[in-house]
C-alpha positions as CSV (number, residue, x, y, z in Angstrom):
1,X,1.4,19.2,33.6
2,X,-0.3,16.1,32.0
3,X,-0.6,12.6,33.5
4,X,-0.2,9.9,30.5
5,X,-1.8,6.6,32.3
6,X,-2.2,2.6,30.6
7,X,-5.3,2.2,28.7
8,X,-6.9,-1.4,29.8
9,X,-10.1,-2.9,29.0
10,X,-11.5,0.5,27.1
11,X,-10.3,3.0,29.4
12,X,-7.7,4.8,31.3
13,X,-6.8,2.6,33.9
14,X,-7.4,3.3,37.5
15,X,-4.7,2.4,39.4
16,X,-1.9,4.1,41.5
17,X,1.6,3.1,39.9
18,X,5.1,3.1,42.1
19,X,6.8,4.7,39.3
20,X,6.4,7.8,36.7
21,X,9.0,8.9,33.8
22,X,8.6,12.4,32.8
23,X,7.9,13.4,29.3
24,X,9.6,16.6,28.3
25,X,8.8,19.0,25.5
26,X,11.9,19.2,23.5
27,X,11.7,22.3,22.2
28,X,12.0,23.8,25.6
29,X,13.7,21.4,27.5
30,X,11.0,21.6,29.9
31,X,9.1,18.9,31.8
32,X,6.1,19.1,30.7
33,X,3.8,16.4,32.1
34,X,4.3,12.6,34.0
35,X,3.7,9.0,32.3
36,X,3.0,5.8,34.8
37,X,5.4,3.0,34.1
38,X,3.9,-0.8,34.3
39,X,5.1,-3.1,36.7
40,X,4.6,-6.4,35.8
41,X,1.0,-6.6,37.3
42,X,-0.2,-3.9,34.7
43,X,0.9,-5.9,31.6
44,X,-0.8,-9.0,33.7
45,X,-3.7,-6.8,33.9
46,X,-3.4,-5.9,30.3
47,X,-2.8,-9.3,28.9
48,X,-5.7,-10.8,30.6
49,X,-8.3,-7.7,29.3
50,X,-6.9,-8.7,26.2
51,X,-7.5,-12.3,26.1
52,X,-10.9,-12.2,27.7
53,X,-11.8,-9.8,24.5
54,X,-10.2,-12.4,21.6
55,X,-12.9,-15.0,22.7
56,X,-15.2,-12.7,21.5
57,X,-13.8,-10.6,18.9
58,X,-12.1,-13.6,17.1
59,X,-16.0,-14.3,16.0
60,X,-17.1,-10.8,15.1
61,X,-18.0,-11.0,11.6
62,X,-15.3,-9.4,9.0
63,X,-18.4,-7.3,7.9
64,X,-18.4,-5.6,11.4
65,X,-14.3,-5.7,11.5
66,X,-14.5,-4.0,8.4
67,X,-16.9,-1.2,9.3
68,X,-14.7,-0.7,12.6
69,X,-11.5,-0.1,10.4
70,X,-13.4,2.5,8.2
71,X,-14.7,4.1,11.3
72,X,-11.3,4.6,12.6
73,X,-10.2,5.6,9.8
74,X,-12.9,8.3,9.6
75,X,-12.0,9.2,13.1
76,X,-8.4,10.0,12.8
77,X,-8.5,11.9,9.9
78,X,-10.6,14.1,10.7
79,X,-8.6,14.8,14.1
80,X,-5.2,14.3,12.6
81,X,-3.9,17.8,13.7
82,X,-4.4,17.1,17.1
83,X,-2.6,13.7,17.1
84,X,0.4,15.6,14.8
85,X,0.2,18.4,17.8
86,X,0.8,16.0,20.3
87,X,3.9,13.7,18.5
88,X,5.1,17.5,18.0
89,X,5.2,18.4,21.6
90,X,6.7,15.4,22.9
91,X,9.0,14.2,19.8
92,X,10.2,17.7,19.0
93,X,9.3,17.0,14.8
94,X,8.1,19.7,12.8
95,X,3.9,20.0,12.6
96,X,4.4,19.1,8.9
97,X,6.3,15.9,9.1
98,X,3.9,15.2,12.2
99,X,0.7,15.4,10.2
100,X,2.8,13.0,7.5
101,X,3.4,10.1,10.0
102,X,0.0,10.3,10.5
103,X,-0.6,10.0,7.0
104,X,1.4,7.5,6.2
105,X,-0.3,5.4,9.7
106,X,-3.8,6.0,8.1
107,X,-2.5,4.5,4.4
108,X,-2.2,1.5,6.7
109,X,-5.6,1.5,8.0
110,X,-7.3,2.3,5.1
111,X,-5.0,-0.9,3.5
112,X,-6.8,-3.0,6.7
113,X,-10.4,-1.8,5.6
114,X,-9.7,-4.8,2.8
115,X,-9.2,-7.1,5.3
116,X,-12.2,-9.7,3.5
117,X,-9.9,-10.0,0.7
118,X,-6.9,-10.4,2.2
119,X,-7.3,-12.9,4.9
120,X,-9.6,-14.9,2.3
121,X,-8.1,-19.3,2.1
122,X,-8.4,-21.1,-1.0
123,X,-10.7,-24.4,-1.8
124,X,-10.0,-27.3,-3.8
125,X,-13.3,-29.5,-5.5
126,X,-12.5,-32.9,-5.4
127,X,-8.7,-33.5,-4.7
128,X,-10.1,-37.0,-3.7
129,X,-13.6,-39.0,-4.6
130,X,-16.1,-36.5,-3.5
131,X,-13.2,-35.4,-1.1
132,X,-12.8,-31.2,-0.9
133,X,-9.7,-29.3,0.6
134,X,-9.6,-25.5,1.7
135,X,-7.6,-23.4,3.5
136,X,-8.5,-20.9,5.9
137,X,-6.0,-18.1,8.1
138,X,-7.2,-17.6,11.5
139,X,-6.4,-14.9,14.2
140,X,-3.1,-15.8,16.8
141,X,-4.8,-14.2,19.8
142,X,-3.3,-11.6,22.0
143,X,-0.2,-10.3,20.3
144,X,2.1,-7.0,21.6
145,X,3.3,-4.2,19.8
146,X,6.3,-2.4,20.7
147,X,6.8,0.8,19.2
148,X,9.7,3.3,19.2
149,X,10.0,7.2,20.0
150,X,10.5,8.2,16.7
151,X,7.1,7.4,15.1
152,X,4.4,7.2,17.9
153,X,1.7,7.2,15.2
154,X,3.3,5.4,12.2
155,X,5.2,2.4,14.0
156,X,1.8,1.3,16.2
157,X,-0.4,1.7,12.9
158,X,2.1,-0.5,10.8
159,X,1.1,-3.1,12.7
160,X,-2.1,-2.2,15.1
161,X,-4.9,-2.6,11.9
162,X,-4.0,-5.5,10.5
163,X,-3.9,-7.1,13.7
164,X,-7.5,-6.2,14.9
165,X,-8.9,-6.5,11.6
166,X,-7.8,-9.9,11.2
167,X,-9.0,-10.6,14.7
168,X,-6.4,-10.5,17.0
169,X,-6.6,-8.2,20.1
170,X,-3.6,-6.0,21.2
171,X,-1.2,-4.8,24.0
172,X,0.7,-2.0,22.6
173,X,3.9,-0.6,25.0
174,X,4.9,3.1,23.2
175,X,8.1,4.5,24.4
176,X,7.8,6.2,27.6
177,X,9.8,9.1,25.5
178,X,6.5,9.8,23.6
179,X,3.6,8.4,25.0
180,X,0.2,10.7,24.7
181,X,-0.3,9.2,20.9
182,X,-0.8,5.7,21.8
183,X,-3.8,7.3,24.1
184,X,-5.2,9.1,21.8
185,X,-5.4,6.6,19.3
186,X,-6.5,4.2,21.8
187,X,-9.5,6.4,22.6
188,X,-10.4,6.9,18.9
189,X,-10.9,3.2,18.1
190,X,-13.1,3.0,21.2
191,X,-15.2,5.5,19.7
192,X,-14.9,4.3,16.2
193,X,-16.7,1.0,18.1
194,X,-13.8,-0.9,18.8
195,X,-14.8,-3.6,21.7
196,X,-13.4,-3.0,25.5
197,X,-10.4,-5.2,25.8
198,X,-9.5,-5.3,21.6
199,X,-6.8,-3.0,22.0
200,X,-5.2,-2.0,25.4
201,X,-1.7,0.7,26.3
202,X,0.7,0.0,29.1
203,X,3.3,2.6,29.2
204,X,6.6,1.5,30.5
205,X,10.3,0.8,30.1
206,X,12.5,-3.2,30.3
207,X,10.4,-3.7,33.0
208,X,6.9,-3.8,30.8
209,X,9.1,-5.3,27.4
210,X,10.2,-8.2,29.7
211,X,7.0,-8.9,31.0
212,X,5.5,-8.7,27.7
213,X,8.0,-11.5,25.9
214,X,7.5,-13.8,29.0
215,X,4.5,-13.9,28.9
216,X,2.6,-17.4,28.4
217,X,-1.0,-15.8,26.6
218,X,1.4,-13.7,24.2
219,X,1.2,-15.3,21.4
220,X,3.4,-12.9,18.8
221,X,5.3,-9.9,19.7
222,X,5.7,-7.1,16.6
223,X,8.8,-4.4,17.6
224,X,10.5,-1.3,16.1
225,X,14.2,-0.2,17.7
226,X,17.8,-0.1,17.8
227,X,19.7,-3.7,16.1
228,X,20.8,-4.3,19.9
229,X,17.3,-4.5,21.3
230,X,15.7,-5.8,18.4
231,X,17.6,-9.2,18.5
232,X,16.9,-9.0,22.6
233,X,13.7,-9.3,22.0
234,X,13.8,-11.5,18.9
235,X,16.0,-13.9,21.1
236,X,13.9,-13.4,24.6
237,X,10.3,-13.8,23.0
238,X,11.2,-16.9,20.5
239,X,12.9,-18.8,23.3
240,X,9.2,-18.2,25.3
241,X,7.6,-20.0,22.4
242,X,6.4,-16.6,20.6
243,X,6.2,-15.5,16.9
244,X,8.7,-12.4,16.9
245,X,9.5,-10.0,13.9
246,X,12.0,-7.4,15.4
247,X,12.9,-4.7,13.0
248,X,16.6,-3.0,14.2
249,X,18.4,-0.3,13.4
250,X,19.6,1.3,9.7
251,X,22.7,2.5,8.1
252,X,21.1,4.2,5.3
253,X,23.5,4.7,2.4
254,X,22.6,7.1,-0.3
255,X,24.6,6.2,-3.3
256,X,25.3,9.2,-6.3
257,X,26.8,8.6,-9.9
258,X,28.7,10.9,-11.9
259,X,25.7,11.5,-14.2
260,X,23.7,12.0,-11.7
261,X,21.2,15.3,-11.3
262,X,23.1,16.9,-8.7
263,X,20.5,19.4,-7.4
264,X,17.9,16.5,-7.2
265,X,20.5,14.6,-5.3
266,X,21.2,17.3,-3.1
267,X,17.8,18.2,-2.1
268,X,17.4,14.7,-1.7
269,X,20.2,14.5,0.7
270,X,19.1,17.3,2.6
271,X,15.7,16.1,3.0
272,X,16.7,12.4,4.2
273,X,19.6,13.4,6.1
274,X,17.9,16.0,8.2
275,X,14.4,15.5,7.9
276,X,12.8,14.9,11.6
277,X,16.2,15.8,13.1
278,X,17.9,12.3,12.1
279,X,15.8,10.3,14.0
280,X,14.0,7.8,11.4
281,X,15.1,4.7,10.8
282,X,15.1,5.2,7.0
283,X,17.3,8.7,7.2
284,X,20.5,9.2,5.0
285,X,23.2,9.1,7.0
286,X,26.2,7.8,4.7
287,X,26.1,9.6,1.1
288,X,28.5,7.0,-0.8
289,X,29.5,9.9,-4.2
290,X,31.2,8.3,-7.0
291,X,34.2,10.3,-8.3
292,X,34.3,13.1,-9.8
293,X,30.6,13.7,-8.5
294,X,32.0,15.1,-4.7
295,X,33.1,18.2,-4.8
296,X,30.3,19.7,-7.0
297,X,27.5,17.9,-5.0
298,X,29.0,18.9,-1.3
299,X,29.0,22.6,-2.5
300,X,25.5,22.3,-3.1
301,X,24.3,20.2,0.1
302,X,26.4,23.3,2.0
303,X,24.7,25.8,0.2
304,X,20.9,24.6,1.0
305,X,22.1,23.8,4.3
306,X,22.7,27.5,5.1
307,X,18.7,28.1,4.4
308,X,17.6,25.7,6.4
309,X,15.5,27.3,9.5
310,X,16.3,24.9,12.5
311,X,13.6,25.5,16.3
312,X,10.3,24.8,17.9
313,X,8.1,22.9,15.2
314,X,5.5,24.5,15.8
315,X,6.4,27.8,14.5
316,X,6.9,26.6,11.0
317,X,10.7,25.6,11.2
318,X,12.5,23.3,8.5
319,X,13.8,21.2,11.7
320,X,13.1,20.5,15.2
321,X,15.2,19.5,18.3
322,X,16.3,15.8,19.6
323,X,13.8,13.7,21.6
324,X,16.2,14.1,24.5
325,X,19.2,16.1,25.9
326,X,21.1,12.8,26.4
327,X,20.2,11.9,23.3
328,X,21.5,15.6,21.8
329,X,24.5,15.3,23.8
330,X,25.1,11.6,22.5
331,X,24.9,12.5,18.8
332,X,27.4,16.0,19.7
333,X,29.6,13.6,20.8
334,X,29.7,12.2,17.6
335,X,31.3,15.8,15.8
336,X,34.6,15.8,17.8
337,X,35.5,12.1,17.3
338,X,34.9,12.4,13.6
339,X,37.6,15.7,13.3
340,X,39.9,13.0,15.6
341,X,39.1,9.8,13.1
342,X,40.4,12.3,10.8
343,X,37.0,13.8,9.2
344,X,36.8,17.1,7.7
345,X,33.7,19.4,9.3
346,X,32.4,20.9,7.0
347,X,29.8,22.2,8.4
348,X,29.0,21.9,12.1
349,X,25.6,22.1,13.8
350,X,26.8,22.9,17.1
351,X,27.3,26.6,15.5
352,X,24.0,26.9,13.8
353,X,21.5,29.6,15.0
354,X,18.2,28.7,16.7
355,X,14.7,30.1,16.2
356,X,13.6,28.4,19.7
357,X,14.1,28.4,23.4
358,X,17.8,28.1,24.1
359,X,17.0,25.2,26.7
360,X,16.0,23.1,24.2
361,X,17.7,20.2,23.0
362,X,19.5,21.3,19.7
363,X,22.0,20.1,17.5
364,X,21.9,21.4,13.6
365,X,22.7,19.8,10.6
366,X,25.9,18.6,10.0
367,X,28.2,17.4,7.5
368,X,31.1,15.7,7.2
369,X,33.6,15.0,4.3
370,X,36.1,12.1,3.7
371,X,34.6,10.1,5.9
372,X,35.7,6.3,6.3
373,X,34.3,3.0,6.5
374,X,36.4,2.5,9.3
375,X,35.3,5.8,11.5
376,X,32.2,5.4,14.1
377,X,30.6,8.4,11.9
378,X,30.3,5.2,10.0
379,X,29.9,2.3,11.6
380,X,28.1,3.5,14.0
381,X,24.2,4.9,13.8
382,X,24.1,8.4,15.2
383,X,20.4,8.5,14.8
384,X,20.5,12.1,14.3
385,X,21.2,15.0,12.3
386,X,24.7,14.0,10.8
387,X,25.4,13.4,7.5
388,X,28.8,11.6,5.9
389,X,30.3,11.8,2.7
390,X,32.5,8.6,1.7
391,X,34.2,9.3,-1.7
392,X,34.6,6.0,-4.2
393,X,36.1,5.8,-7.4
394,X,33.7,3.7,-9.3
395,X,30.0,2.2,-8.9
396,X,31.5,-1.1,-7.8
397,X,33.5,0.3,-4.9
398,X,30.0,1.7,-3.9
399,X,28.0,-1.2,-4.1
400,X,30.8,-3.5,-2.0
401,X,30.3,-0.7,0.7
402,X,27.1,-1.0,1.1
403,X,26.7,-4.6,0.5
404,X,29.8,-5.0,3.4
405,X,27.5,-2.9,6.0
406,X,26.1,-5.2,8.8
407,X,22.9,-3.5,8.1
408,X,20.7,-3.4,5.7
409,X,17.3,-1.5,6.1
410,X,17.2,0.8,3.0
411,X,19.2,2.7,0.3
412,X,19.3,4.4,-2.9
413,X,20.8,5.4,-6.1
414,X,20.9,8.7,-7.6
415,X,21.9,8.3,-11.6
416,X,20.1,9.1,-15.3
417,X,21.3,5.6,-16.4
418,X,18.1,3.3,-16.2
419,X,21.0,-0.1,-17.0
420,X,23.2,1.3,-13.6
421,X,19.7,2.1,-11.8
422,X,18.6,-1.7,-12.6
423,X,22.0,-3.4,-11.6
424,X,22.0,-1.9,-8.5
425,X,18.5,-2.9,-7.3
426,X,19.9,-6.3,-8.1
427,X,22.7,-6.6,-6.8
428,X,22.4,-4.7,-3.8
429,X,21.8,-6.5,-0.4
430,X,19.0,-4.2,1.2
431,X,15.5,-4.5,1.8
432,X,13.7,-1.3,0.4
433,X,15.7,0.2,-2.5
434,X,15.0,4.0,-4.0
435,X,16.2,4.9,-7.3
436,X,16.1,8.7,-7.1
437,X,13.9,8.4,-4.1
438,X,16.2,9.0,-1.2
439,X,13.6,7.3,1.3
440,X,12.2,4.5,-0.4
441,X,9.2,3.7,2.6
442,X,6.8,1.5,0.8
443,X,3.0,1.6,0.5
444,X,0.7,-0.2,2.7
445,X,0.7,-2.9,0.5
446,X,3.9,-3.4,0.0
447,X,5.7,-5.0,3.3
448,X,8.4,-2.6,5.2
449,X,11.6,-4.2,6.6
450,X,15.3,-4.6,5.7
451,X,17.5,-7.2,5.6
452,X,20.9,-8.7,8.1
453,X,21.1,-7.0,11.3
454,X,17.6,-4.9,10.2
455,X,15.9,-7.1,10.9
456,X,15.5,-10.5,12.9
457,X,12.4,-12.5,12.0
458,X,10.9,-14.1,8.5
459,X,7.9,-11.4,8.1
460,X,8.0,-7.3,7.6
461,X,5.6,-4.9,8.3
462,X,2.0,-4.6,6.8
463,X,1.6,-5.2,3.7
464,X,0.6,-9.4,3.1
465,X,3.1,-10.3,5.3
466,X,1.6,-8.7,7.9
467,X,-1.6,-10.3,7.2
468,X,0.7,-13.8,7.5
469,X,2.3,-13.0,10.6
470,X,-0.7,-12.1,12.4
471,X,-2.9,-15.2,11.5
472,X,-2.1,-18.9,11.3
473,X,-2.8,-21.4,8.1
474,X,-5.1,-24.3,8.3
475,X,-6.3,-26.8,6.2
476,X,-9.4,-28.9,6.4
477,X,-10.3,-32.0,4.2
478,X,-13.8,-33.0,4.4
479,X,-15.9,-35.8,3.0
480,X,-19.5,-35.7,4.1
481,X,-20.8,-39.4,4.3
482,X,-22.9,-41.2,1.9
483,X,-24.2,-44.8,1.1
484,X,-20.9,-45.4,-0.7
485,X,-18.4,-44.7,1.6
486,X,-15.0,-46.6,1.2
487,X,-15.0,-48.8,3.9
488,X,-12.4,-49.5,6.1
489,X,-8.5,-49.5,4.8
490,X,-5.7,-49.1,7.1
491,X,-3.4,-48.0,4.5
492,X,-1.9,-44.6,4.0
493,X,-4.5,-41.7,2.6
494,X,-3.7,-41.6,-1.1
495,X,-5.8,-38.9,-4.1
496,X,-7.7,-41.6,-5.9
């Protein structure tokens, strides 16, 4: 049975906590170790180890910054099996799509290690007599992270580098659901030479959020969840005075032309729809098929479905359990309303065959056909393993579905026609757009987020905006004196 506690100040904190969630193994169903939860005297606790450190870490050179960042990054690849090992255990993903969170985490880092060029002003000679201007971006202070279940490696390191290496210092909250990452992540930039106090854990439900947006040394607050909590916090932390950049939940739409390949779009389908059980925030859950595509393309999906290898991933599975059994039970629910909307089932999970322990919380791929925009299989997000086809007669019946959804996170077109391909990334009201790429995450340099109830804020992930949000402009116009100075004049500064 493990014991997950905070990490404050460079270590694991000391303390006795009132309260402890448990942390399950999904795959089993069993409990399989205890997290302490923060009252609001651990994130005080937190907060003030972190803004002790920023006084000093604010004036670290970016030449030592740097070589922490490349340390890090040294550090967690080479021990990036035993980080996927652990999001595996507690998040119930396969090993494989484990180890490629971590990846994708570490393209973030390694994006970071450039932090000289990208936090670099500008100067101006001479916008006056013997007058220079320059610009200069400076760290905000002690900023919080809030990070999801889904990605306990991925989601802290979107926004974790960029924040240190641009000289902030860091209270991260992980979900109580998944919490040993955040540890061992913590411990590896203390030995990559991280300062005490630079980056610090507090595990903990609303309790640890709320004391985090309250706050008064916060200064930002970076978060990853579902729409409904994502404009809680966006609303909660702005209102205390607090730069906020929420990202919310997805409905993902996947849309397929007649001229489409149909065996790339159906492997594509099956590996966005099903990939880590459902639970990303860039999965396919609504496949939008332009007629006559339908029928040809569901026979395939169903066909590849029936390969699929669905238990424990760690035994080399295709797919893993849900994070919870309320969670499972949740997204079951979800099956029976859609045959009562009037849905067709065409293939349900609840009847899929299990290479795991039967206590474990399963649910298998499903489809559904003629689904509706007005059905919850479509309004709503199921955040797991259910996929929907809607059937349209033309590409502009597509688009106004997906430009109608309330959200608006990511999407993609599957067509050989470049013109079609190039309309839609036009036209269409998302924020990350794949053409034949049915999960268009960007690279590190490029920013993540989405667009209307995706996301509530002005800046996305990483990338320069991430740079932006996490340090502050200012401009300085100096003169330095000389025998000819103007003299005194009262009137306004003009560029003479």
């Amino acid at each position: 049975m493990t014991h997950t506690t905070h990490w404050i100040d460079g270590r694991p904190w000391g303390g006795a906590g009132e309260r402890r969630g448990e942390v399950f193994d999904p795959a089993t169903g069993q409990v399989t170790g205890r997290v302490d939860l923060a009252s609001p005297a651990e994130v005080d606790e937190a907060v003030a180890a972190a803004a002790s450190a920023f006084h000093v870490w604010r004036d670290v050179s970016l030449t030592r910054r740097t070589q922490v960042m490349f340390a890090f990054r040294e550090l967690l690849n080479a021990r990036k099996e035993e980080l996927a090992a652990i999001i595996t255990a507690e998040h119930g993903k396969v090993l494989a799509d484990a180890l490629g969170e971590v990846t994708r985490g570490l393209e973030v880092v390694e994006f970071a290690c450039g932090i000289p060029h990208l936090i670099k002003g500008g100067f101006s000679e001479n916008v006056s007599t013997r007058v220079d201007s320059y610009s200069i971006r400076q760290p905000l202070g002690v900023v919080a992270v809030i990070s999801p279940f889904n990605f306990p490696a991925m989601v802290p390191m979107w926004f974790l580098p960029v924040a240190i290496a641009a000289g902030n210092t860091v209270v991260l909250k992980p979900s109580e659901k998944t919490p040993g990452a955040a540890d061992f992540m913590a411990a590896l930039w203390s030995e990559a030479g991280l300062p005490d106090g630079v980056l610090n854990v507090v595990h903990g439900d609303k309790v640890a959020v709320d004391r985090l947006l309250d706050h008064p040394d916060v200064e930002a607050v970076s978060f990853v969840g579902s729409t409904p909590i994502a404009k809680y916090v966006y609303e909660r932390g702005t209102r205390a005075g607090k730069r906020v950049q929420a990202l919310g939940g997805a409905k993902n739409h996947m849309v397929v032309l007649p001229d489409a390949d149909l065996d790339l779009a159906a492997d594509a389908a099956i590996n966005a729809g099903f990939g880590s059980a459902g639970e990303r925030c860039m999965a396919i859950s609504a496949l939008v098929v332009v007629e006559p595509a339908a029928g040809a393309l569901i026979a395939k999906i169903v066909e590849r479905m029936a390969r699929l290898r669905i238990g424990d991933g760690r035994h080399g599975c295709d797919m893993g359990p849900l994070v919870t059994l309320a969670h499972r039970d949740r997204v079951a629910s979800y099956l029976d309303a859609g045959v009562a909307a009037g849905a067709e089932l065409v293939v349900d999970g609840r009847e899929q065959g299990i290479d795991g322990d039967e206590r474990g919380f399963w649910l298998g791929p499903t489809l559904f056909d003629g689904v509706t925009a007005e059905m919850p299989l479509y309004t709503d997000e199921i955040f797991g393993p259910v996929l929907s086809v809607l059937r349209v007669p033309t590409y502009e019946a597509a688009l106004d579905l997906v430009n109608g959804n309330p959200y608006g996170n990511g999407t993609a077109i599957f067509t050989r026609d470049g013109g079609a391909a190039r309309r839609f990334q036009h036209e269409v009201q998302v924020g990350m757009v794949g053409i034949n790429v049915p999960i268009p995450v960007p690279m590190a340099y490029y920013s993540f987020g989405g667009w209307k109830q995706s996301l509530f804020g002005d800046s996305h992930a990483h990338g320069t905006e991430g740079v932006h949000f996490f340090t502050r402009g200012k401009v300085v116009t100096s003169r330095w004196p000389d025998p000819s100075h103007g003299g005194i004049n009262l009137g306004f500064p003009t560029q003479d």
